[in-house]
C-alpha positions in Angstrom: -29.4 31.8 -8.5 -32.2 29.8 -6.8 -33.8 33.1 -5.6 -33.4 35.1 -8.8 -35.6 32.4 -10.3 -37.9 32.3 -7.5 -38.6 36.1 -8.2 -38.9 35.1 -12.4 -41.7 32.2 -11.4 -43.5 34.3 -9.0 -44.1 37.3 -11.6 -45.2 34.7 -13.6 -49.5 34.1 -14.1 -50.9 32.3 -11.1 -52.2 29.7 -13.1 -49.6 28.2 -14.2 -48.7 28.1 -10.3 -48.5 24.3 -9.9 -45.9 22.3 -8.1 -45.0 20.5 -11.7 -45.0 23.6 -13.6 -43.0 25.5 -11.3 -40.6 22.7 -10.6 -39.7 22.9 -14.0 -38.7 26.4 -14.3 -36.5 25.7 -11.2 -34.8 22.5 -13.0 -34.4 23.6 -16.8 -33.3 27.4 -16.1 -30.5 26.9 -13.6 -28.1 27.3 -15.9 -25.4 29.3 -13.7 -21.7 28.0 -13.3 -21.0 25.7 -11.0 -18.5 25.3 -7.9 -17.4 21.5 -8.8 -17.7 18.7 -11.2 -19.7 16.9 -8.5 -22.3 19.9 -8.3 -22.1 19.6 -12.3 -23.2 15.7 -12.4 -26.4 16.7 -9.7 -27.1 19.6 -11.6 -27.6 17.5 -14.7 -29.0 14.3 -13.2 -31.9 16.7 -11.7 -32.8 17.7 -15.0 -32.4 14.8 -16.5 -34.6 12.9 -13.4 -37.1 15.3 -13.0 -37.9 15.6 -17.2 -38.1 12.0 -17.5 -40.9 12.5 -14.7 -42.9 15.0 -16.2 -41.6 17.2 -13.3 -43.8 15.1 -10.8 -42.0 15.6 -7.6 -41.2 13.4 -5.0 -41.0 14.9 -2.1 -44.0 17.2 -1.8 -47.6 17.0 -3.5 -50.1 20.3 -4.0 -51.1 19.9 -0.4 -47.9 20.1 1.3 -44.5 18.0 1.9 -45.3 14.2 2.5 -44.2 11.7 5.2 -41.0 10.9 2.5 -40.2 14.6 2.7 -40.0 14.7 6.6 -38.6 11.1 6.8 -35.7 12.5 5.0 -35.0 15.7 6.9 -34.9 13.3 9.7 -32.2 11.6 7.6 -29.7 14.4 7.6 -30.2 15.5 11.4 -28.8 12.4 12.1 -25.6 13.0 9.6 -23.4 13.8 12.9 -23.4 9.8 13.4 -21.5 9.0 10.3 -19.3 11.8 11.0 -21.1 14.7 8.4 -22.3 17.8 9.3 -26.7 18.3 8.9 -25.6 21.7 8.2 -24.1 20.8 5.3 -26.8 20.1 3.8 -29.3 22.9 4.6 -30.7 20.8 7.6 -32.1 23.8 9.4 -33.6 25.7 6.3 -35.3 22.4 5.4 -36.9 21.5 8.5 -38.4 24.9 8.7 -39.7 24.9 4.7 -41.4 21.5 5.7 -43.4 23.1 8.1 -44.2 26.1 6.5 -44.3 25.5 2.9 -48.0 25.9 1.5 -47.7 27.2 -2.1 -47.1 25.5 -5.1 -43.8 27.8 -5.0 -42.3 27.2 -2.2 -43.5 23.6 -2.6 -41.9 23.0 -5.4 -38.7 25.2 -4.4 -38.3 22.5 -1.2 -38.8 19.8 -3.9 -35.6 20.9 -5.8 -33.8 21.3 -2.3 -34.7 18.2 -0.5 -33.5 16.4 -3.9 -30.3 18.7 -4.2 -29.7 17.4 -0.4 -30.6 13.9 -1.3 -27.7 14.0 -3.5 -24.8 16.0 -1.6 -25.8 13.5 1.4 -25.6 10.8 -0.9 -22.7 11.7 -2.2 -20.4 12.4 0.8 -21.9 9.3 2.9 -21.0 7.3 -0.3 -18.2 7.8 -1.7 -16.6 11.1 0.8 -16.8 14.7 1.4 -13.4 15.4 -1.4 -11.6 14.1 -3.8 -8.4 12.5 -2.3 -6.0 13.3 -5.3 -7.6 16.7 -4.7 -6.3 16.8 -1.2 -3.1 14.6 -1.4 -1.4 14.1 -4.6 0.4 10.9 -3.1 -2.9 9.2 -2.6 -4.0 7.5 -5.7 -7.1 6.7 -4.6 -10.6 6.0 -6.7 -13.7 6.2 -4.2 -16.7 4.5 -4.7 -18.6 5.8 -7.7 -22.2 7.3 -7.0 -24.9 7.4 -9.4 -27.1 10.6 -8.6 -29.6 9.3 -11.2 -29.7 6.0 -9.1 -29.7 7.9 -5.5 -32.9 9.8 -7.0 -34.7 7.1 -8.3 -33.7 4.9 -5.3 -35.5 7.6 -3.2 -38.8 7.5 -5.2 -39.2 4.1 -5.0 -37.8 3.4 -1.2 -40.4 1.8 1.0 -37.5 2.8 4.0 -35.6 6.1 3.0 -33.8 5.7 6.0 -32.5 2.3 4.8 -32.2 3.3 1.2 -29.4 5.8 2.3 -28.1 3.9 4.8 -27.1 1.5 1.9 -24.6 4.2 1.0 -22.7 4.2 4.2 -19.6 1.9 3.9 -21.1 -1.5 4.9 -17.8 -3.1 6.8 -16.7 -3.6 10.2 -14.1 -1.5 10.1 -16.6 1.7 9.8 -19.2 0.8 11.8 -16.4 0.2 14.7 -15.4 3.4 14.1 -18.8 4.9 13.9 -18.7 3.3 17.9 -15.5 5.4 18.7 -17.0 8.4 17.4 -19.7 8.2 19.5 -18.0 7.3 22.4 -15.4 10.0 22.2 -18.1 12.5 21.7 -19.8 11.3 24.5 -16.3 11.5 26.7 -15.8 15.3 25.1 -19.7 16.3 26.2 -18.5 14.7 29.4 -15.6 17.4 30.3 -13.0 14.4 28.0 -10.4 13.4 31.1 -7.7 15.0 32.7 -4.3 16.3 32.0 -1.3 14.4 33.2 0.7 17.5 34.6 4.3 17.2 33.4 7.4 16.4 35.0 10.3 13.9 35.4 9.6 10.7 33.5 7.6 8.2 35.8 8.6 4.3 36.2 7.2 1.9 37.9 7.9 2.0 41.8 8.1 5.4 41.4 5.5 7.9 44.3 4.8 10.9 42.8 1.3 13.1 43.0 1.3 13.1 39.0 0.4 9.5 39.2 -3.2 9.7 40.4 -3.8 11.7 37.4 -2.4 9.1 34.9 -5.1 6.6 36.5 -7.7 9.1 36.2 -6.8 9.6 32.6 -6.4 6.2 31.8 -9.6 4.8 33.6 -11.5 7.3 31.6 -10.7 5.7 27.7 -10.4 1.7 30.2 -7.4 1.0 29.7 -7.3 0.9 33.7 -10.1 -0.4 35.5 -9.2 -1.2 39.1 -8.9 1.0 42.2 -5.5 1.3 43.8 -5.2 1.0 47.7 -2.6 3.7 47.0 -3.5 6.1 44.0 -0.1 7.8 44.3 2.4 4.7 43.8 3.3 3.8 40.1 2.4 -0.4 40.9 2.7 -2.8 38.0 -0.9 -2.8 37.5 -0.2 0.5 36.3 2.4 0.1 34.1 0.6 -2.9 32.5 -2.7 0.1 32.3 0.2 2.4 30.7 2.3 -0.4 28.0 -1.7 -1.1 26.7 -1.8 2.5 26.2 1.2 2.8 24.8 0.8 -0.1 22.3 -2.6 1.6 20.8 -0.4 4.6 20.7 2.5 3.5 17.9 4.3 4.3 21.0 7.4 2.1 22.5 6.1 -0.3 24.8 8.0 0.2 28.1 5.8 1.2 30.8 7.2 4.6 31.6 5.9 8.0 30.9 8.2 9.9 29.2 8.0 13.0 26.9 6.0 11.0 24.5 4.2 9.0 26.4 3.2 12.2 28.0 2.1 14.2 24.8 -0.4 11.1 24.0 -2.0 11.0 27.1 -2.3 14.6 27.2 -4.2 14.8 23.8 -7.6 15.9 24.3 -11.0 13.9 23.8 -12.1 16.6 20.9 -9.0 16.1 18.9 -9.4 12.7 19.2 -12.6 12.8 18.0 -11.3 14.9 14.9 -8.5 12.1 14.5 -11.7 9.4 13.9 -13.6 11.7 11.3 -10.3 12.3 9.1 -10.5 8.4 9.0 -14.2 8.0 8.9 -13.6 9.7 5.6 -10.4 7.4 4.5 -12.9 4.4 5.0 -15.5 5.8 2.8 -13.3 6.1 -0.1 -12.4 2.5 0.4 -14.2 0.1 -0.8 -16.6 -2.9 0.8 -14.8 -5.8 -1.0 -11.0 -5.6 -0.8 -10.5 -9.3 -2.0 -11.1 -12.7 -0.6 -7.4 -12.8 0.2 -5.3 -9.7 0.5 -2.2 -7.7 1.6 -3.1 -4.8 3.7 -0.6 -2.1 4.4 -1.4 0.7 7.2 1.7 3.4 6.1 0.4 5.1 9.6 1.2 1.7 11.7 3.9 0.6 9.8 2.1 -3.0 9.4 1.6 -5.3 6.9 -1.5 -8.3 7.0 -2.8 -10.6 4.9 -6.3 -11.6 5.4 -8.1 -14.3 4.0 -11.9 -13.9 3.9 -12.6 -12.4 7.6 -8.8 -13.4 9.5 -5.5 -12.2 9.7 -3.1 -14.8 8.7 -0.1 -13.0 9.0 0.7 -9.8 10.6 4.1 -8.4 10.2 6.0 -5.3 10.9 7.5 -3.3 8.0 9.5 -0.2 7.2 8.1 2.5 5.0 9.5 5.5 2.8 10.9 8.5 4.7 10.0 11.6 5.0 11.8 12.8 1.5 10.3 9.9 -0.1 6.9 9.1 1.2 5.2 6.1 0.2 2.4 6.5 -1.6 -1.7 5.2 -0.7 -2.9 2.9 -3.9 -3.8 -0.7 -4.6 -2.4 -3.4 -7.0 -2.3 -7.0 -7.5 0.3 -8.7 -6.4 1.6 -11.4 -9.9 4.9 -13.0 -8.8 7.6 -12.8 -6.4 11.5 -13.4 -6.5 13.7 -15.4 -4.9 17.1 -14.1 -4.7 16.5 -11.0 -6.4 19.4 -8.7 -7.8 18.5 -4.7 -7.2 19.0 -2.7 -10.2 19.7 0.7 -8.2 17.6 3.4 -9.5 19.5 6.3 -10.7 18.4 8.4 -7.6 20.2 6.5 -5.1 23.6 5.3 -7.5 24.5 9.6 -7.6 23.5 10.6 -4.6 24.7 7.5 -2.1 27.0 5.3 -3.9 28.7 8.0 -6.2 30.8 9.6 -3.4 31.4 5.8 -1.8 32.7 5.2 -5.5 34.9 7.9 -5.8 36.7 7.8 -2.3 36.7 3.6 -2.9 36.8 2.3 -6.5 36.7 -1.2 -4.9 33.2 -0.2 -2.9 31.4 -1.7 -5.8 33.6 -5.0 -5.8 33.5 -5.1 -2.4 29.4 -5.0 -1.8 28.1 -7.6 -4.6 27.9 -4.6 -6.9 28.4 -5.0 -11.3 28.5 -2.0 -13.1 26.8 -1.9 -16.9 27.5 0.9 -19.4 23.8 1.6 -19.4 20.0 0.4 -19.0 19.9 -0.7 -22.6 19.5 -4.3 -23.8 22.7 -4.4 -25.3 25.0 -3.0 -22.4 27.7 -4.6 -21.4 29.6 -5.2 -17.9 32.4 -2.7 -17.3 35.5 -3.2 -15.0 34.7 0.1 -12.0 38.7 0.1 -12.0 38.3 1.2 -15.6 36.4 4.3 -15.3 37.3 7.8 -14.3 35.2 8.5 -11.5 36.6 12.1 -11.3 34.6 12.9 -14.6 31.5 10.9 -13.4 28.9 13.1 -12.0 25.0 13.1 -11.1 24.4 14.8 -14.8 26.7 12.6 -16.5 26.0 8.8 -15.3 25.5 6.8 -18.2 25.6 3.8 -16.2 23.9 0.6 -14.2 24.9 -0.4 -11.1 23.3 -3.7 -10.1 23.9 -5.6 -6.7 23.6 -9.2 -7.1 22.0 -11.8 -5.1 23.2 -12.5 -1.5 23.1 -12.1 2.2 24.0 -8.1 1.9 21.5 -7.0 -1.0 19.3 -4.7 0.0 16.0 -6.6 -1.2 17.0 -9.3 1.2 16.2 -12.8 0.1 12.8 -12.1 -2.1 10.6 -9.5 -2.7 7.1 -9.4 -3.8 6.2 -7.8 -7.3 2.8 -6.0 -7.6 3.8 -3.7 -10.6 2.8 0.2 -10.6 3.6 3.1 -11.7 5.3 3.9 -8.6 7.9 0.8 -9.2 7.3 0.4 -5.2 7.2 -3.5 -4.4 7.6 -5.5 -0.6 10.7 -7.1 0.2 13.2 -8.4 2.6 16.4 -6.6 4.0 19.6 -7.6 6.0 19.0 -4.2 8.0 16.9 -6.1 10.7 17.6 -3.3 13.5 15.3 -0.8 12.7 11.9 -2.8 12.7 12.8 -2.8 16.6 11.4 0.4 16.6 8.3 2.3 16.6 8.6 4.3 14.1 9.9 3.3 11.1 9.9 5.1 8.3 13.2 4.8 6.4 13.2 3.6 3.0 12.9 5.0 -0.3 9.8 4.6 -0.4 9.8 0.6 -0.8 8.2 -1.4 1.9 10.3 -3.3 3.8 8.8 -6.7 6.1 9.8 -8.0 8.7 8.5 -11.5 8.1 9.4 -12.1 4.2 10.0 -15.4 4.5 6.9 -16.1 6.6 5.2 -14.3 3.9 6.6 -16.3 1.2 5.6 -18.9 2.7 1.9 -18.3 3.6 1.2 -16.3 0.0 2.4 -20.0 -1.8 0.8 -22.2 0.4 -2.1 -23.4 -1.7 0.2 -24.3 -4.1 1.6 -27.9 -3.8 4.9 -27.3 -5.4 5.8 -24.7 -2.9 6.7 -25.6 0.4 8.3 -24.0 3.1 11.3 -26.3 2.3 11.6 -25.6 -1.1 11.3 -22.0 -1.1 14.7 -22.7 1.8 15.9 -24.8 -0.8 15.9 -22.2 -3.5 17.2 -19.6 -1.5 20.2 -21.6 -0.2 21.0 -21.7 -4.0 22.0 -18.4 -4.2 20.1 -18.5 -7.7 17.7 -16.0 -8.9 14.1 -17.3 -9.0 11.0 -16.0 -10.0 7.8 -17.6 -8.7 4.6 -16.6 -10.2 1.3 -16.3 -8.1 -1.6 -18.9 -8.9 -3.9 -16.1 -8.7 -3.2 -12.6 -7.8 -3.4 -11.5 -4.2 -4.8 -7.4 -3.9 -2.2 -4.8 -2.1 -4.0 -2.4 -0.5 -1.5 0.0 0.7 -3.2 2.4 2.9 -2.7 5.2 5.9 -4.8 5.2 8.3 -4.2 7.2 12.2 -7.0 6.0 13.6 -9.2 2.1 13.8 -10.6 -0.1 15.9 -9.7 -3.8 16.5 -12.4 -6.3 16.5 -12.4 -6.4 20.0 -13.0 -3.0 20.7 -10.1 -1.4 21.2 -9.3 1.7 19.9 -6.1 2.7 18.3 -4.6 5.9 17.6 -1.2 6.8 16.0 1.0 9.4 14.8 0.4 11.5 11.5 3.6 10.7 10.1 3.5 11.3 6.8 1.6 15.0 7.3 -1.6 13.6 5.6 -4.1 14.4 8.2 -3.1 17.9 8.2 -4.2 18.2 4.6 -7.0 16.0 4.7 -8.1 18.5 7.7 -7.6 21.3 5.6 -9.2 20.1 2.8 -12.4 19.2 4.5 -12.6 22.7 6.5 -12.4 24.1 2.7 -15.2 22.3 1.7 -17.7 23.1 4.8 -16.3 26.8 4.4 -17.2 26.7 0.1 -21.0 24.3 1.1 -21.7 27.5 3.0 -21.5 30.2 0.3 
């Protein structure tokens, strides 16, 4: 479209050959469809921008591009850093139209581009490359808004366009430590990355073997091993304390031997890694700067749960997520009031498909587990006797009822939960299954998030209010009575997935793409470099 009405303005009379005036044919006739509702909003905030102007650009004058124009080509050769792509955005092309661009055409054609970069630069450092409902429909997820009117005005005015777009980068510590990793990771993949661990019988410690000088090459190279070993071939315990740190960045069970798994981590190459730290690069940009003053974070990928007032971590507890048939979902909330002794009102999903056929085989399986039955979800249904029903005629398509499990040490909310409604009816909560937070991976619910530490996190969400002590909230629950306990002021949920960050102190963690959610992202933002090249 852009050349066809380069061709239109060039048959036109060589007076009216000014940057201005041919700007302005470029802005007001592109009128073609477009690819996105994001190319859509530039489209019409260039029209808008540049008329509000008079059509005076920017970027170049009638003698040729200006300091801003270079300044901002520098910009996007330098995209690699946050994880972009200069070639995205035309980087090449540009460069070469600011050097040879002389005529008020091609002058004012760069104009339109340089701006049209502006923008998708802009846009992606900003607020990301895709839409995440686009690529996931579990993540509920709104991204920073961007303003192209803003971005283009910002850029007229800048006295630092470097620093002007900067501005757009997500401004916490959590990206810029992983803007570190990427660099460093690149830097190990340029460097040959390290090397493979060749594979074989799972290695202990005190074990000899030739495949162990390889595991303290590997693991010198990413420092989680730093000494020299008098014998490079014996699996000593400075080693396996090298190997447990590894494993413990790794979502990996922390045992000091290399097993199968252990194995396929260390084995994963520098360049996916680095791949790994983009697809979150990206999650971090549709997050925003401010997640609260006091907050409940929830990494799906790490199965862990923190809450962070202002800079610390107060609390950090393990937790079980959905599985694999009912994956939690990424959103945020704010958390209102929690429950003491909560009864579970089964959802109609689990009473047909898990308790039905206990029913049937055990009419007393209801009795037996804290369980009333109700003749429906109504206000005005009643308790039934189980004994009285004829479970032969019951069926997944015909349950008229509500099954309800009351308080107690078997429910399966545990001794309180935490309410942050949404539309996903997915809330935090205790459970007497304590075994399975043991283990590394832990996705088992139905899509609730089970914690480790409830109580712990009772406690530490209550503490600034006086009428809440540790002792009382004991108190309460040794009642056995239902309790609901509103919030003084709501605490954000942030519950989010994310396979790769980086710790304050530097360390670099990496873990398993559980939930499949890389792969799509990965798709998704191949898709987009494959459509920004048409």
């Amino acid at each position: 479209m852009l050349g066809f009405l380069l061709v239109l303005l060039l048959a036109a009379p060589a007076a009216a050959n000014t940057v201005p005036t041919v700007l302005e044919g470029l802005v007001t006739a592109e009128t073609g469809s477009v690819a996105s509702s994001r190319e859509a909003r530039h489209r019409i905030a260039l029209q808008r921008f540049y008329a509000e102007r008079s059509f005076l650009p920017i970027w170049v004058s009638d003698s040729g591009p200006t300091s801003r124009a270079r300044e901002l080509v520098e910009v996007i050769g330098k995209a690699e850093d946050d994880g972009l792509h200069p070639s995205d955005y035309d980087h090449a092309g540009l460069m070469a139209a600011v050097v040879a661009a002389e005529e008020a055409t091609a002058l004012a054609e760069l104009e339109y581009r340089l701006s049209r970069a502006l923008l998708e630069y802009g846009n992606d450092l900003g607020s990301g490359r895709v839409e995440p409902r686009e690529v996931d429909r579990e993540l509920y997820v709104d991204p920073r808004p961007f303003d192209p009117m803003a971005a283009l005005a910002g850029a007229a005015s800048a006295g630092s366009l470097s620093t002007f777009l900067a501005s757009y980068a997500p401004r916490t510590p959590n990206y810029e430590r992983l803007k570190q990793a990427l660099a460093d990771y690149r830097a190990i993949a340029a460097r040959g990355g390290w090397p493979i661990v060749p594979q074989g019988e799972t290695l202990r410690p005190g074990d000899r073997d030739t495949r162990v000088a390889a595991v303290r090459a590997r693991l010198r190279v990413t420092g989680e091993l730093s000494e020299a070993a008098v014998d490079e071939e014996l699996y000593d315990d400075t080693l396996a304390a090298a190997v447990r740190i590894f494993q413990d960045r790794h979502g990996l069970d922390v045992d000091g031997a290399i097993g199968p798994k252990t194995l396929t981590a260390l084995n994963v190459s520098a360049t996916q890694r680095v791949e790994q730290i983009l697809l979150n690069m990206e999650r971090r940009r549709w997050m925003a700067d401010d997640l609260g003053e006091r907050y409940v974070f929830v990494n799906l990928a790490d199965f862990e749960l923190k809450l962070v007032e202002g800079t610390k971590t107060v609390l950090d507890s393990r937790v079980v997520i959905g599985d694999d048939f009912h994956r939690t979902p990424v959103f945020s909330g704010d958390m209102t009031y929690l429950v003491l002794n909560p009864n579970w009102n089964v959802p109609p999903s689990i009473a047909t498909k898990e308790l039905l056929p206990k029913i049937r085989r055990n009419v007393n399986y209801l009795r037996n587990n804290n369980f009333k039955l109700f003749s429906g979800w109504g206000a005005d249904a009643h308790e039934i006797n189980p004994a009285n029903v004829d479970w032969s005629q019951v069926s997944a398509r015909r349950f008229p009822y509500k099954i309800r499990q009351e308080p107690g040490d078997g429910n399966a909310l545990g001794r309180v939960k935490f309410m942050f409604p949404n539309e996903f009816n997915i809330y935090l909560h205790d459970t007497p299954s304590r075994g399975l937070f043991s283990r590394s991976v832990r996705n088992f619910s139905h899509g609730c998030i089970r914690v480790g530490k409830p109580l712990e996190l009772a406690e530490m969400l209550l503490r600034h209010d006086p009428e809440w002590t540790r002792e009382r909230i004991d108190a309460v629950i040794a009642s056995g009575r239902q309790q609901i306990v509103k919030l003084k002021t709501p605490v954000k949920v942030h519950i989010t997935y994310l396979t790769a960050w980086v710790n304050k102190d530097g360390s670099v963690y990496f873990h398993d793409d559980v939930y499949g959610r890389d792969a799509r992202l990965e798709r998704a933002l191949q898709r987009d470099r494959r459509e920004a090249s048409l």
